[in-house]
C-alpha positions as CSV (number, residue, x, y, z in Angstrom):
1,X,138.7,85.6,86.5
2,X,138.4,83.2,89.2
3,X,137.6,85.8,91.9
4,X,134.4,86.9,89.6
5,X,133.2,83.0,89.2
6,X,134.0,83.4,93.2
7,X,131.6,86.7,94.0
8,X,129.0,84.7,91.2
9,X,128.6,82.0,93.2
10,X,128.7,83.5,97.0
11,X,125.8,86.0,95.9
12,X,124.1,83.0,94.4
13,X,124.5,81.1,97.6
14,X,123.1,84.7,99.5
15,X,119.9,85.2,97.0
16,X,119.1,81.8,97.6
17,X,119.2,82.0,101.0
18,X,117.3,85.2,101.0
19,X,114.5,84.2,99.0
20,X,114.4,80.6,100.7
21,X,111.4,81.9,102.9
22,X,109.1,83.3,100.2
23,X,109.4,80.4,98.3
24,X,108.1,78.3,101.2
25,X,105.4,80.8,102.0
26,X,104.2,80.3,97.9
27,X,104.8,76.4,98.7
28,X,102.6,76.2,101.7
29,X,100.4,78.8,100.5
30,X,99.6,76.7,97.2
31,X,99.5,73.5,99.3
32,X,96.5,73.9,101.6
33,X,93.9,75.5,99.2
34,X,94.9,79.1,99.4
35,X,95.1,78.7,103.6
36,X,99.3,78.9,104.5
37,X,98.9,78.8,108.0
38,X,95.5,75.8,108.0
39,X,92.0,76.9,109.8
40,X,92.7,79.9,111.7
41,X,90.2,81.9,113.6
42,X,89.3,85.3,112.6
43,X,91.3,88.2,114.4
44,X,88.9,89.2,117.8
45,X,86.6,86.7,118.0
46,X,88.4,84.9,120.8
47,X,88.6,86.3,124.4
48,X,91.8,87.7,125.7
49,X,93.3,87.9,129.3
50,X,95.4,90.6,127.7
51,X,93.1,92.3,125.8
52,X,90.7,92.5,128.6
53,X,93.6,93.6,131.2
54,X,94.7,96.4,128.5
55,X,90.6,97.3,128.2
56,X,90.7,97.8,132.6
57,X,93.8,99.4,132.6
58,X,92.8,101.8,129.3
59,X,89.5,102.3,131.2
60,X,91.7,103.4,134.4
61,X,93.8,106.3,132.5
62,X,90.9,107.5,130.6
63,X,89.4,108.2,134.4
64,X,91.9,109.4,135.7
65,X,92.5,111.6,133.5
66,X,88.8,113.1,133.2
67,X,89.2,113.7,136.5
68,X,86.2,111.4,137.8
C-alpha cells in the first residue's frame, strides 16, 4: 500500500510541476488587464535589420533565379 501512496504523491509532485507555467500565464494574464506580457507593439510595425537583410537577400535569389 505504501508504494501506491508513493506513485500518488510523485505524480502529484509531476502534474504540479507541469501545469506550474499555465497557471502563471492565467496569473499574469488576469493581472495586467487582459495584457500578460504589458504594452507590446503590434507584430511589423517596427523596422528590422533582419527583416530588411532577409528582404535583399530574398530580392537576390528571386533574380537570380529569373535569370535577370
Amino acid at each position: 500500500m505504501g508504494e501506491v501512496t508513493e506513485l500518488f504523491l510523485v505524480m502529484l509532485v509531476l502534474a504540479a510541476g507541469a501545469f506550474a507555467p499555465l497557471g502563471y500565464f492565467i496569473y499574469k494574464f488576469s493581472q495586467t488587464q487582459a495584457k500578460p506580457f504589458g504594452e507590446t507593439e503590434p507584430h511589423g510595425d517596427s523596422p528590422s535589420v533582419i527583416n530588411d537583410f532577409a528582404e535583399k537577400i530574398i530580392g537576390l535569389i528571386k533574380g537570380l533565379v529569373s535569370g535577370k
